[in-house]
Backbone as CSV, one residue per row, in Angstrom:
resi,resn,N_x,N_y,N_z,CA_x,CA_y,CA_z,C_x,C_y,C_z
1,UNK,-31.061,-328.002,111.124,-29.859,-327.837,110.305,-29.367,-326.398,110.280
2,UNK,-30.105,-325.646,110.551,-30.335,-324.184,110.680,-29.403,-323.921,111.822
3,UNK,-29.263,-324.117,113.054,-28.663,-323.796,114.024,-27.426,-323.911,114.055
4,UNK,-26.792,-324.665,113.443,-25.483,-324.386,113.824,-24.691,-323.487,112.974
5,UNK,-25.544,-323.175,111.726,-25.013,-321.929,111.291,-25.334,-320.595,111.791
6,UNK,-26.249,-320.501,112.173,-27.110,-319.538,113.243,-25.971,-319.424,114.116
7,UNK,-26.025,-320.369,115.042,-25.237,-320.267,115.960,-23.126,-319.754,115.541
8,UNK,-23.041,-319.955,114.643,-21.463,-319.870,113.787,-21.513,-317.966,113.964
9,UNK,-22.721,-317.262,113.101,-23.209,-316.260,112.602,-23.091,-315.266,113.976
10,UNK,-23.856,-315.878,115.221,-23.883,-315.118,116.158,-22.337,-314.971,116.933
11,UNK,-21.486,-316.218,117.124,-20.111,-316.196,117.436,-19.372,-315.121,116.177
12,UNK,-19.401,-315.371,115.365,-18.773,-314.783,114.483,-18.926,-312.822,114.933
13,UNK,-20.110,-312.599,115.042,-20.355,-311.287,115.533,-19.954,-310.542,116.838
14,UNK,-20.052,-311.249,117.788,-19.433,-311.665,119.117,-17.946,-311.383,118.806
15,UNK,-17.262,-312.258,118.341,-15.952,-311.747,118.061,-15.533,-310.746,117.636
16,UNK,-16.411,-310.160,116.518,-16.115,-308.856,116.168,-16.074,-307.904,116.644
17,UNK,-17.227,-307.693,117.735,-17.334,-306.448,118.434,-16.305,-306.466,119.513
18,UNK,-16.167,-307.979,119.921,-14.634,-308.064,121.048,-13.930,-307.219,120.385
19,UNK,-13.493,-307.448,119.084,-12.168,-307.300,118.515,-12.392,-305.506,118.708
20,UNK,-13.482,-305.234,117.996,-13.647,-303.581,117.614,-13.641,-302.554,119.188
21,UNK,-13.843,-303.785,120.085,-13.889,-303.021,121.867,-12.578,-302.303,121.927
22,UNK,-11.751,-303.792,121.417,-10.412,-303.787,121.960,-9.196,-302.846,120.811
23,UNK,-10.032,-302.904,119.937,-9.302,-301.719,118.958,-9.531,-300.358,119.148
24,UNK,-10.712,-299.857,119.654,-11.057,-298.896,120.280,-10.626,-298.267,121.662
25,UNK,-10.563,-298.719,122.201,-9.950,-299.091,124.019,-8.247,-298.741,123.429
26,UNK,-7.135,-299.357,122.581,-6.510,-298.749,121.953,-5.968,-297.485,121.221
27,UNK,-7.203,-297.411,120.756,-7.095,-295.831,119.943,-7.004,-295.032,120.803
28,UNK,-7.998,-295.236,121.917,-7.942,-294.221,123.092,-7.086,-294.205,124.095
29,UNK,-6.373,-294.988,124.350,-4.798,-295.019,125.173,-3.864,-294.281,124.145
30,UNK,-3.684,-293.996,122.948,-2.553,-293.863,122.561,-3.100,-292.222,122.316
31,UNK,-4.579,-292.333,121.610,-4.931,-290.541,121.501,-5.035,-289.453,123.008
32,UNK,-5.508,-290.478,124.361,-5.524,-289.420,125.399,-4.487,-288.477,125.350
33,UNK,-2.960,-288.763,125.367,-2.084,-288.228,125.631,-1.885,-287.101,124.725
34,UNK,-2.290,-287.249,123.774,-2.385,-286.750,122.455,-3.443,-285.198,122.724
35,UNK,-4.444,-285.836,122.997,-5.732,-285.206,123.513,-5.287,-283.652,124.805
36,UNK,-4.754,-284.671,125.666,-4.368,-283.701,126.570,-3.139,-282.781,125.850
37,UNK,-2.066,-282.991,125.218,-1.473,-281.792,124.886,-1.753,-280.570,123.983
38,UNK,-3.295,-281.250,123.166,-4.165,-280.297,122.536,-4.459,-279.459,123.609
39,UNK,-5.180,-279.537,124.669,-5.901,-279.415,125.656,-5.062,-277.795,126.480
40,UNK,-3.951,-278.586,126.937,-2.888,-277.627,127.587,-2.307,-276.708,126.116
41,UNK,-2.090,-276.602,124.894,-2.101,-275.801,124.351,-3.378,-274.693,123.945
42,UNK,-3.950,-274.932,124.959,-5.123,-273.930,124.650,-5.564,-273.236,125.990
43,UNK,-4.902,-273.946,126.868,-5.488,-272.882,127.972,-4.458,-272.284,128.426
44,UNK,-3.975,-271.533,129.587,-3.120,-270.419,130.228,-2.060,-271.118,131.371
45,UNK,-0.792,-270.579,131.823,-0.177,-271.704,132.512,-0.858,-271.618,133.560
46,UNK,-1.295,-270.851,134.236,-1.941,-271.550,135.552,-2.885,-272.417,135.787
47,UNK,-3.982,-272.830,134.505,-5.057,-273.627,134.388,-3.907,-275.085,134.362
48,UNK,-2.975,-274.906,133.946,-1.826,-276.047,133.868,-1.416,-276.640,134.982
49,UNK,-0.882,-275.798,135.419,-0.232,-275.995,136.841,-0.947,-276.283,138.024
50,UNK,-1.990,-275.496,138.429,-3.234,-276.071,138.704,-3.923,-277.271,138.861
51,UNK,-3.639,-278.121,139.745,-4.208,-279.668,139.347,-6.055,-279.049,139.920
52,UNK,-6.578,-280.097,139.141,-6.682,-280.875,138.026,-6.546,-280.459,136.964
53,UNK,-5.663,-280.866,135.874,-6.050,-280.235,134.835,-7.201,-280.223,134.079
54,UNK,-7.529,-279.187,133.288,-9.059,-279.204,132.159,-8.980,-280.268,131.206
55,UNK,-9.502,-281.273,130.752,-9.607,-281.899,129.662,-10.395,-281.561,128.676
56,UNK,-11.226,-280.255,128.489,-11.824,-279.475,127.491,-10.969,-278.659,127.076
57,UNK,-10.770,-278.295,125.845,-10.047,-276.774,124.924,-10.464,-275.737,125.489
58,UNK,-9.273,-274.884,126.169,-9.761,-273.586,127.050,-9.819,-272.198,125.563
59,UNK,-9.994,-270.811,125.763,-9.610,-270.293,124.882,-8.550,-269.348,124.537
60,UNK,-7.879,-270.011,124.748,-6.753,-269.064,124.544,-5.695,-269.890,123.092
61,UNK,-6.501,-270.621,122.299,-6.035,-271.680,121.156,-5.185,-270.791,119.862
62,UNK,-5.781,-269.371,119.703,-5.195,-268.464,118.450,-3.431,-267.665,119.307
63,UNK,-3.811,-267.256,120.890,-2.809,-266.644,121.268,-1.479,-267.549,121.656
64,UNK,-1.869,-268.662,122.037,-0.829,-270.081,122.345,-0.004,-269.831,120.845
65,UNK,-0.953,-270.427,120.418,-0.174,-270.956,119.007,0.310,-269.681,117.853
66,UNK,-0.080,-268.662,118.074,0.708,-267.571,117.508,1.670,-266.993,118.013
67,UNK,1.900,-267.311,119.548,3.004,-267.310,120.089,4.260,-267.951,119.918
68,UNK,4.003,-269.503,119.598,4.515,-270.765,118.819,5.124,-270.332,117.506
69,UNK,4.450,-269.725,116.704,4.579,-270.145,115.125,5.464,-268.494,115.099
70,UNK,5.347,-267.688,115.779,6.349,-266.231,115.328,7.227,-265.938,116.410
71,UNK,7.178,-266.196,117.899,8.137,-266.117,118.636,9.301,-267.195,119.214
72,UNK,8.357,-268.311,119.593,9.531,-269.368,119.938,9.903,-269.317,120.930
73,UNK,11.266,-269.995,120.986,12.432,-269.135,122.083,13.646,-268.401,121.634
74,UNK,14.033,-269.194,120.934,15.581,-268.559,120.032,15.282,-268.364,118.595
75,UNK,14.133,-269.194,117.879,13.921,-268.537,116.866,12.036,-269.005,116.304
76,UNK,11.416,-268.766,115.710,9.838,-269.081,115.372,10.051,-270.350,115.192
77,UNK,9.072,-270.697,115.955,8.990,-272.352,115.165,8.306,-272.638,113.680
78,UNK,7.251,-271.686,112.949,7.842,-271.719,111.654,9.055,-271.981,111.141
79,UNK,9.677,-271.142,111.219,11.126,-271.377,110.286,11.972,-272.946,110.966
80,UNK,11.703,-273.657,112.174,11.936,-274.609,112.511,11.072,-275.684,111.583
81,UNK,10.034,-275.246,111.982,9.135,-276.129,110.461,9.718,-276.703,109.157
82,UNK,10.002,-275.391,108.739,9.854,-275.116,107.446,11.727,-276.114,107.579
83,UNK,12.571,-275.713,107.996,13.866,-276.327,107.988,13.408,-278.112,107.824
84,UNK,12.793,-278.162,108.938,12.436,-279.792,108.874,11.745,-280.914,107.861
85,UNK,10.693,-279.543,107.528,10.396,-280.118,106.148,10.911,-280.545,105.382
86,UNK,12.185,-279.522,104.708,13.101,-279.334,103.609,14.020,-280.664,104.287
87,UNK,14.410,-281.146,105.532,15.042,-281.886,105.819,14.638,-283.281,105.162
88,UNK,13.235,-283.707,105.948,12.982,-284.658,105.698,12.512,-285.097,104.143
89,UNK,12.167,-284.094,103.568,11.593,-284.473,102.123,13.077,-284.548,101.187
90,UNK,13.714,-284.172,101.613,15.441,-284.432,100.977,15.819,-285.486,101.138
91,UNK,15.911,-286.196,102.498,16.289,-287.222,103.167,15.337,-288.179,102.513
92,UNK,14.153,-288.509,102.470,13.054,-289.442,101.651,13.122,-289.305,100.504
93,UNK,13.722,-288.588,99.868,13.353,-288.187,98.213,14.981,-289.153,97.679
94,UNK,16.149,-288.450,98.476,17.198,-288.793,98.173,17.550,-290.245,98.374
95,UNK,17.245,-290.776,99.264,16.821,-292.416,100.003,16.441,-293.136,98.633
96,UNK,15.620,-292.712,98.064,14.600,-293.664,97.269,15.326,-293.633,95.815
97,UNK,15.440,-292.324,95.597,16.525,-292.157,94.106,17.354,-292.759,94.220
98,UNK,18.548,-293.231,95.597,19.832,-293.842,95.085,19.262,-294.960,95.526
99,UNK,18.668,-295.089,96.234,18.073,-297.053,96.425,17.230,-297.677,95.230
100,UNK,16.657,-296.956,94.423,15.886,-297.507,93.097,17.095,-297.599,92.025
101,UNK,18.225,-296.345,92.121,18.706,-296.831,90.683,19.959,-298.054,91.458
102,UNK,20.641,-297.815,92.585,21.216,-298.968,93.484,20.797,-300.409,93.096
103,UNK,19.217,-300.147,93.259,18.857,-301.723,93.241,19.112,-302.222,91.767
104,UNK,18.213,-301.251,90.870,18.200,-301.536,89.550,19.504,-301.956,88.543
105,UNK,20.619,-301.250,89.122,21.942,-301.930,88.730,22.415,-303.077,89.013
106,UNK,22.115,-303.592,90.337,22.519,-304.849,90.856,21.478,-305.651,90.321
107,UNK,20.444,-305.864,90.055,19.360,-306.731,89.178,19.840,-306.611,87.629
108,UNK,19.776,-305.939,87.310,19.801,-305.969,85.937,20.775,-305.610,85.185
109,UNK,21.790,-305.287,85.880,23.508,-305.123,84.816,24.389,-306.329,85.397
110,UNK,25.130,-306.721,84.480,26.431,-307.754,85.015,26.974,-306.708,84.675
111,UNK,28.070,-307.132,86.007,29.544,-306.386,85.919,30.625,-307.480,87.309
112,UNK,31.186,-307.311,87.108,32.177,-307.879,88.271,31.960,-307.595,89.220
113,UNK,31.557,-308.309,90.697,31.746,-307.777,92.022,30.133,-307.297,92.344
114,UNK,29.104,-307.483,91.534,28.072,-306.601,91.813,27.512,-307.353,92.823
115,UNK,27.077,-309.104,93.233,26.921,-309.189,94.254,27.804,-308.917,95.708
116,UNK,29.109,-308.577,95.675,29.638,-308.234,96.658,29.650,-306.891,96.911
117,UNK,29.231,-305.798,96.093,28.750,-304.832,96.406,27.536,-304.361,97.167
118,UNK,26.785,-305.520,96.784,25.545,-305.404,97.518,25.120,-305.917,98.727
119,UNK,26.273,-306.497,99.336,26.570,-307.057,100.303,27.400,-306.293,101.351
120,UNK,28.518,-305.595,100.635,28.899,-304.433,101.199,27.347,-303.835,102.057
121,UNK,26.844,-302.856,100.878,25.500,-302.048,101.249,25.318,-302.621,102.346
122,UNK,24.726,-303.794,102.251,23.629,-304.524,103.325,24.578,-304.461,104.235
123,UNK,25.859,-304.595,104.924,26.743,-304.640,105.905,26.392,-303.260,106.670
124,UNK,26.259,-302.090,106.172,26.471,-301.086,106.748,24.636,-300.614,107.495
125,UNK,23.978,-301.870,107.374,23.082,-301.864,108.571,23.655,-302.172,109.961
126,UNK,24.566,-302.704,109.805,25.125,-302.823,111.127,26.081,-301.793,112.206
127,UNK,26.027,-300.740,110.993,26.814,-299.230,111.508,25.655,-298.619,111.534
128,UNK,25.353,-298.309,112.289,24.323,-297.299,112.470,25.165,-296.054,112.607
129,UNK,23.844,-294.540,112.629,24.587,-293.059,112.546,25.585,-292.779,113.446
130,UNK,25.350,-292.978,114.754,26.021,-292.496,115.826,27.538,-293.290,115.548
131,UNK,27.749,-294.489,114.920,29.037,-295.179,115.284,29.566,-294.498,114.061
132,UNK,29.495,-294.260,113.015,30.172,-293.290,111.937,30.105,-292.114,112.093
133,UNK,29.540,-291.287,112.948,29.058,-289.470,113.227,30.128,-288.971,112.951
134,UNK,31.195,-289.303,113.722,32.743,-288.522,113.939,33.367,-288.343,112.359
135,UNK,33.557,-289.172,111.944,34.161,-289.565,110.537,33.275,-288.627,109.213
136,UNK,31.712,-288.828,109.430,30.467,-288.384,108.766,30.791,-286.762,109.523
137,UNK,30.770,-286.310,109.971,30.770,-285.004,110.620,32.257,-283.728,109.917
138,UNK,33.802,-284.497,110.235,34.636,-284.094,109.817,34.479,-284.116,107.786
139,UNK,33.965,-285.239,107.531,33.948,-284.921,106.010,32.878,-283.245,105.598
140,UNK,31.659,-283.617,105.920,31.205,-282.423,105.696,31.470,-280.865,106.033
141,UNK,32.086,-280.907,107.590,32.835,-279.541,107.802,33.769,-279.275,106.763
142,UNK,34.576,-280.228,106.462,35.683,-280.149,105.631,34.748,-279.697,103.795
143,UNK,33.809,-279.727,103.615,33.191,-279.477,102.217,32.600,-277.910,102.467
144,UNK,32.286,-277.367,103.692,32.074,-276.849,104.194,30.533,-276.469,104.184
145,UNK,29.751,-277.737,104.351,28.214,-277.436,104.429,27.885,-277.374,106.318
146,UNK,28.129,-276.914,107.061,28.007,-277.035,108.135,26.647,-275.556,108.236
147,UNK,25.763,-275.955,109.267,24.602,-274.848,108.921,24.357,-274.903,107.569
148,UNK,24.010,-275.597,106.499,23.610,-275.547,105.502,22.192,-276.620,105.403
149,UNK,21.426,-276.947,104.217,20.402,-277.838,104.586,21.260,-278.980,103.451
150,UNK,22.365,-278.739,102.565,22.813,-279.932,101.951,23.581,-280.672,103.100
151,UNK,24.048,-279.997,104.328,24.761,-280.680,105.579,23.747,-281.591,106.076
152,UNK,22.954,-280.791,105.825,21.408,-281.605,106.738,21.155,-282.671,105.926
153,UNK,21.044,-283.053,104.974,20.547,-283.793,104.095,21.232,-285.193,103.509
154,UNK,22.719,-284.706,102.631,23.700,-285.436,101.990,24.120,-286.912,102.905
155,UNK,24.301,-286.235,104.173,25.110,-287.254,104.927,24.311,-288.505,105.187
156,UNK,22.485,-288.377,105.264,21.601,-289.172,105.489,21.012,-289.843,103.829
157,UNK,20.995,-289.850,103.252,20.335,-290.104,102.045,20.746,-291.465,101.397
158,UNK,21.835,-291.983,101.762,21.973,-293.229,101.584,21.181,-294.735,102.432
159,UNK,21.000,-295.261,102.011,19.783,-296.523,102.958,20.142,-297.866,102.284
160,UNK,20.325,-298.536,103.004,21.056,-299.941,102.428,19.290,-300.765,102.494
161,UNK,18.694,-300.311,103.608,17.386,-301.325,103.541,16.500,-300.741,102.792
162,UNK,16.424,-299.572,102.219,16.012,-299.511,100.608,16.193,-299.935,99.728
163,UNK,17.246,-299.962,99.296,18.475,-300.898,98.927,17.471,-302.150,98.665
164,UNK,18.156,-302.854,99.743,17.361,-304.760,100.125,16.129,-304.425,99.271
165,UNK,14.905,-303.738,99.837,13.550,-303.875,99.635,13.529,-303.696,98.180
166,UNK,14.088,-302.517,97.199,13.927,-302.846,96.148,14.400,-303.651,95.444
167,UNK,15.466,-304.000,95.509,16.121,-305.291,94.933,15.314,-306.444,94.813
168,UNK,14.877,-306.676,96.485,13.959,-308.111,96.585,12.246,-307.881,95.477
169,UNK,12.293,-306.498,95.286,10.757,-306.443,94.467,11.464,-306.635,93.025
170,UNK,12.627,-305.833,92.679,12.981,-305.722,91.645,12.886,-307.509,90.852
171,UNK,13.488,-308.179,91.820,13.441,-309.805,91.543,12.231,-310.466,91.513
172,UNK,11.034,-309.943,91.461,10.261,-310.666,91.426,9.066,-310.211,90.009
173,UNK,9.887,-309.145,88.872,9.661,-308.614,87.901,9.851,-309.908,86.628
174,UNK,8.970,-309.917,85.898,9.573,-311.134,84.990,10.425,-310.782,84.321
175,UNK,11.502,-311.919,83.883,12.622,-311.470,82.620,11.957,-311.108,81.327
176,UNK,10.464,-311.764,81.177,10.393,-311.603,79.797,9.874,-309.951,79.679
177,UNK,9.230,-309.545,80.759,9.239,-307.426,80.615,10.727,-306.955,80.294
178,UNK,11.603,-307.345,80.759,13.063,-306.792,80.205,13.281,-307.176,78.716
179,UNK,13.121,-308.492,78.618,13.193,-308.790,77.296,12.349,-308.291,75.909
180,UNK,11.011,-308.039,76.450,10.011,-307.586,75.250,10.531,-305.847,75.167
181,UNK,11.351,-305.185,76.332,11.462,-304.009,76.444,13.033,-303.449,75.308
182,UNK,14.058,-304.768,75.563,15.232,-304.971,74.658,14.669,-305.225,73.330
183,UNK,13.584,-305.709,72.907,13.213,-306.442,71.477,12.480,-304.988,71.088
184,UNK,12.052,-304.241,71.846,11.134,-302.980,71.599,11.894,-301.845,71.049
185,UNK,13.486,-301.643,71.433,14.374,-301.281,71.338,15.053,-300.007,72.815
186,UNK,14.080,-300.556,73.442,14.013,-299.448,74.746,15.736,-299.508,75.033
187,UNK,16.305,-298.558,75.623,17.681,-298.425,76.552,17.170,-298.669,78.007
188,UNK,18.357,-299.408,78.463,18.127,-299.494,80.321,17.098,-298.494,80.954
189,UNK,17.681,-297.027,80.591,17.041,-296.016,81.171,15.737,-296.049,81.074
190,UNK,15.295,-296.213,79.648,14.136,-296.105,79.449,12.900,-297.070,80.125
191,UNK,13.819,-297.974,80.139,12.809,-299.662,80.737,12.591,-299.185,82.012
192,UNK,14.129,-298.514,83.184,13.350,-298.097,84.277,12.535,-297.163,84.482
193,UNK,12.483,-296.022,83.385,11.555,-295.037,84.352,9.937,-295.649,83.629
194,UNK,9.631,-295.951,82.374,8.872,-296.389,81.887,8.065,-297.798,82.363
195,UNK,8.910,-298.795,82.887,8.064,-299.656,83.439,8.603,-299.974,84.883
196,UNK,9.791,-299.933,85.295,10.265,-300.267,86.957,9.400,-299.574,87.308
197,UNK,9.705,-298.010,87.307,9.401,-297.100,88.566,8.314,-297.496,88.501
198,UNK,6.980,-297.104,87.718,5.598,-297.317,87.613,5.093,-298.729,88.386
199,UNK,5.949,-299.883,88.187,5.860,-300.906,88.754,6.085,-301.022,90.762
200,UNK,6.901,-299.749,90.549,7.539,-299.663,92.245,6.600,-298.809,93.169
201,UNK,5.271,-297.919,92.399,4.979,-297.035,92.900,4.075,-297.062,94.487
202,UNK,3.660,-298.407,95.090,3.329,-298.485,95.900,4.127,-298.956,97.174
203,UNK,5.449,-299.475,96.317,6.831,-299.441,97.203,7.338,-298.262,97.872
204,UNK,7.367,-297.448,96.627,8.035,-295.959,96.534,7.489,-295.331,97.863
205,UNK,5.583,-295.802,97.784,4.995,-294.601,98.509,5.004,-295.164,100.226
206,UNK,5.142,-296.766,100.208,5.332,-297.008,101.535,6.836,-296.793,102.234
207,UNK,8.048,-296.554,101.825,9.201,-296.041,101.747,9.313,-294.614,101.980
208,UNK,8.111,-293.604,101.357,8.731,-292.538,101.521,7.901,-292.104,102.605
209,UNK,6.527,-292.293,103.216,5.987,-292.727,104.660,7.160,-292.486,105.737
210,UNK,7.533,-293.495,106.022,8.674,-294.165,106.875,9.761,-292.786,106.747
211,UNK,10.650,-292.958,105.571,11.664,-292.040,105.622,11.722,-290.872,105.800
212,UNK,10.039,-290.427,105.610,10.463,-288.447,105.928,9.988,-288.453,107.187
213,UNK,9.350,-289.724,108.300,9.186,-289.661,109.519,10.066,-289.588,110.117
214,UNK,11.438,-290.589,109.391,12.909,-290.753,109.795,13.236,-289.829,110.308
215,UNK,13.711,-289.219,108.525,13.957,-287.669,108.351,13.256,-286.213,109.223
216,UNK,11.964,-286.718,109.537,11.356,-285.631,110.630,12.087,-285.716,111.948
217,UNK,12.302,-286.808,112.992,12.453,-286.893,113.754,13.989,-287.213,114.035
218,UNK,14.848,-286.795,112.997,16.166,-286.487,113.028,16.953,-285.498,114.561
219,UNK,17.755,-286.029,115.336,18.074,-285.091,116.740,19.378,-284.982,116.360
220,UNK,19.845,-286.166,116.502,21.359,-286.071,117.236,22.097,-285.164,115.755
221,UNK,22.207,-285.648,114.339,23.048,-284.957,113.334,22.588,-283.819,113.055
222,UNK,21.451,-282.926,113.200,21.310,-281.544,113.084,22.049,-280.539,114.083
223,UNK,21.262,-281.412,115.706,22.081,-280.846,116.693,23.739,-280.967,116.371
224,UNK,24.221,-281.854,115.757,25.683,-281.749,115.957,26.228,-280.496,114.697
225,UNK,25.677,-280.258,113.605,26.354,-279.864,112.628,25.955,-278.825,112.765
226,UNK,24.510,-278.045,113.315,23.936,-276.668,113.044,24.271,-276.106,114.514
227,UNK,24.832,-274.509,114.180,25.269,-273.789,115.466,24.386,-272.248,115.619
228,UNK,23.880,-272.045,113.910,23.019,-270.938,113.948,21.443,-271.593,114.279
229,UNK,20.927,-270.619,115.207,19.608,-270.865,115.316,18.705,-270.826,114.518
230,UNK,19.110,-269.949,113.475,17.924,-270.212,111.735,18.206,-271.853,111.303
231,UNK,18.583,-272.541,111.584,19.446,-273.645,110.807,18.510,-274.995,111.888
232,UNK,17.836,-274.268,112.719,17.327,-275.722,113.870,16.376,-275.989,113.443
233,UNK,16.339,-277.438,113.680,14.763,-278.179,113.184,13.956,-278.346,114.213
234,UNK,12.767,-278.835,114.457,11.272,-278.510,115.105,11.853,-279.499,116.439
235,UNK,12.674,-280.624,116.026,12.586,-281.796,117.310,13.841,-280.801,118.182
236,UNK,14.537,-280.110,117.726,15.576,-279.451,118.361,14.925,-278.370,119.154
237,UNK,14.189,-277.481,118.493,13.374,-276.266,119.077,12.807,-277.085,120.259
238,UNK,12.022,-278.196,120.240,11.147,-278.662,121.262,12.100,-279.016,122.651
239,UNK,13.393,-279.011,122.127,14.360,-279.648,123.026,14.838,-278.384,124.200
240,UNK,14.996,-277.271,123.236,15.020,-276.091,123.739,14.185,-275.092,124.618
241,UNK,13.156,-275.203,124.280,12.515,-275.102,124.949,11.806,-275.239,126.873
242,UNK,12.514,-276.607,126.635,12.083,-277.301,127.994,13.273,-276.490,128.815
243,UNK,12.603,-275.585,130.192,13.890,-274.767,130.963,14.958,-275.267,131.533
244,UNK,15.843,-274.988,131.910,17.158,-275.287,132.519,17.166,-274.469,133.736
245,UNK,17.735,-275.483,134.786,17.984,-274.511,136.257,16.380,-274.003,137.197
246,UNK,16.550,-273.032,137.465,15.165,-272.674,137.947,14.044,-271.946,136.827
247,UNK,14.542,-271.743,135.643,13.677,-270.941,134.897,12.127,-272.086,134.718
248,UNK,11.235,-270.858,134.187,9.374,-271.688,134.695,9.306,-272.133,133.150
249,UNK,8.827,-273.123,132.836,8.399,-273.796,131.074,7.220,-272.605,131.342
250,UNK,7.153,-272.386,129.470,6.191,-272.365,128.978,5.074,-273.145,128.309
251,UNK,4.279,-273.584,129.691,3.534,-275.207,129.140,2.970,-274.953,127.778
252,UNK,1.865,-273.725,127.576,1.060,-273.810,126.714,1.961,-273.902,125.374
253,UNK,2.749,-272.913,125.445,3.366,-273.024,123.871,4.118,-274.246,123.362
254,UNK,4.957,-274.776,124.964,5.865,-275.907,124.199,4.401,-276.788,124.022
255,UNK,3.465,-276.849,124.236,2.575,-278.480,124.422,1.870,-277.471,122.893
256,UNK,1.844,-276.374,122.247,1.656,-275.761,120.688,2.459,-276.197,119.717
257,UNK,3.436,-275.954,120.205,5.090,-276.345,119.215,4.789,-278.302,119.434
258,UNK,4.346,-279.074,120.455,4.119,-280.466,119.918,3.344,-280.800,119.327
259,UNK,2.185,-279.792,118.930,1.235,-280.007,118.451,1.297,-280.029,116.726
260,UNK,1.624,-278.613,117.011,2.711,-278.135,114.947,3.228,-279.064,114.740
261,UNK,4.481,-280.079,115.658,5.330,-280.220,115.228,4.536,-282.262,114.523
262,UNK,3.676,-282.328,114.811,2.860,-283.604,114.363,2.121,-283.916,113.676
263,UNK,1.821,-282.178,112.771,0.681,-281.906,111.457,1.512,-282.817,110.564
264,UNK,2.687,-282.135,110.292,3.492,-282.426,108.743,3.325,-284.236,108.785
265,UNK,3.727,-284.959,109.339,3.777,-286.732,109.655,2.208,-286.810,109.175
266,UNK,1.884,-286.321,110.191,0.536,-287.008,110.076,-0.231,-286.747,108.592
267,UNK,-0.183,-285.401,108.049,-0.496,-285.441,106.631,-0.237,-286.500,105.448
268,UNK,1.484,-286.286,105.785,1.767,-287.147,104.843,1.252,-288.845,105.278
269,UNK,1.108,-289.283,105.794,0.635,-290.925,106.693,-0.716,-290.545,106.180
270,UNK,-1.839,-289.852,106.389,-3.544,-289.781,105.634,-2.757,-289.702,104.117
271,UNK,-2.800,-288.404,103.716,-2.466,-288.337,102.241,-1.815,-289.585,101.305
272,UNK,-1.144,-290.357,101.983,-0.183,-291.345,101.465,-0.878,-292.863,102.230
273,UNK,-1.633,-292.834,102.701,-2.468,-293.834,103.660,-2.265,-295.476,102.737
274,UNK,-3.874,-295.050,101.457,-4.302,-296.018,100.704,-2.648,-297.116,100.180
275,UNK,-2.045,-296.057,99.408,-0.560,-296.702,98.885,0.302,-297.097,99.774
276,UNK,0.305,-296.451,100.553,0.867,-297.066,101.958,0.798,-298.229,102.496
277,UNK,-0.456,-298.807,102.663,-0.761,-300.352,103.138,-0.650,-301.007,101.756
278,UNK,-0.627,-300.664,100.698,-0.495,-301.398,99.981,0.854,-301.827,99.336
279,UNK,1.517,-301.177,99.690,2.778,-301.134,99.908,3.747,-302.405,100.775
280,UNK,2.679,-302.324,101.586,3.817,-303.290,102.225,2.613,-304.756,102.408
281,UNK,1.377,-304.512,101.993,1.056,-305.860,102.723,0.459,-306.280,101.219
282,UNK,0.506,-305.848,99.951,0.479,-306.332,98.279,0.760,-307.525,98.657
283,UNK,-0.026,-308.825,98.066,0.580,-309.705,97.594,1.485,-310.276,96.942
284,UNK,1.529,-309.472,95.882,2.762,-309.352,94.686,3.676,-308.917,95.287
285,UNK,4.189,-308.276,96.748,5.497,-307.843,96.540,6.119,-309.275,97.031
């Protein structure tokens, strides 16, 4: 009677380690590449150019990357950093503020038109950036944030599928928390920051994940609006970088500057990890 659970026990294990081969075998296709541009930011261009390349860290890891972070090409990639940061944490911060109180109006106020407003919203998934740029571009020159980081910021901060996502959580809040919150004597305001937001916070944190990656990897609307080189973000610098005509790349530094430019994401994705999956794969949402 023993054996065929025996036997269940040993399949069961069998599968697992398949599975853990093949998750592994994974990790390592997507980190080699990864691996190697560590690699070439640490050694010299001719160890580069040079086939074969080294797949060990050469030493030259402090002079690469201090080359990176204070010279650049047109300006330090610090201050490219630091721009991108401020980009994306504007862009995620601002996203979530008008999509939480967005949603929260359309759930919980009557007024005329509010489902066709929200329908509007949801329509303008179908415009993406590039098909509004022209229109989005002339308004802000015209305010005159051009080279500014509110240029950088304002024009992106609206999100209709923030929007959707909180709405659809917002609906699945009971009426009687609104109601014990009206009998309590709470105001609207108070009910959201006091029990919505608190209620949203693993929404919030898988949302703002996503959006400052958005927001990181922003090209085409920085490049279009910023003309001073203090004003460029990290994916632009990297763009710059790569030579034109006959001039020689600088392997080690640009493969430094990809390296910098993948701390900030990746922090926030560990730091924000736990709430993160829970975020989107909660039962309750």
């Amino acid at each position: 009677m023993s054996l065929p659970a025996q036997g269940m026990v040993q399949g069961r294990g069998t599968q697992t380690w398949v599975l853990h081969a093949i998750m592994i075998f994974g990790v390592l296709v997507v980190f080699f590449p990864i691996w190697l541009a560590f690699v070439a930011s640490t050694v010299t261009q001719p160890e580069i150019v040079k086939p074969p390349m080294p797949l060990l860290p050469g030493d030259h890891f402090w002079e690469n990357y201090k080359a990176a972070l204070f010279a650049g090409v047109n300006v330090p990639v610090g201050t490219m950093l630091w721009n991108s940061l401020i980009m994306a944490v504007g862009i995620a911060v601002g996203k979530i503020v008008i999509s939480l109180m967005s949603a929260f109006a359309i759930v919980y106020f009557r007024f005329p038109g509010r489902n066709l407003f929200f329908w509007l919203i949801f329509l303008t998934l179908m415009l993406p950036v590039e098909v509004r740029i022209v229109p989005t571009f002339e308004v802000v020159a015209g305010f005159g944030m051009l080279n500014t980081y509110q240029g950088l910021i304002l024009p992106l901060i609206a999100s209709a599928t923030a929007t959707f996502l909180f709405r659809q959580f917002f609906l699945t809040i009971p009426d009687e928390l609104a109601e014990a919150a009206r009998v309590d004597g709470a105001r609207p305001m108070r009910f959201f920051i006091d029990i919505v937001i608190p209620m949203s916070r693993t929404n919030i944190a898988a949302l703002f994940v996503i959006l400052f990656i958005y927001g990181w990897n922003q090209y085409l609307w920085p490049l279009l609006i910023t003309t001073d080189p203090e004003m460029n973000t990290i994916v632009m610098g990297l763009k710059q970088m790569f030579p034109s005509g006959d001039d020689t790349a600088d392997w080690p530094v640009i493969m430094a500057t990809s390296i910098l430019a993948m701390i900030p994401p990746i922090i926030i994705v560990i730091s924000m990890q736990k709430l993160f999956v829970r975020g989107l794969v909660d039962s309750e949402k």
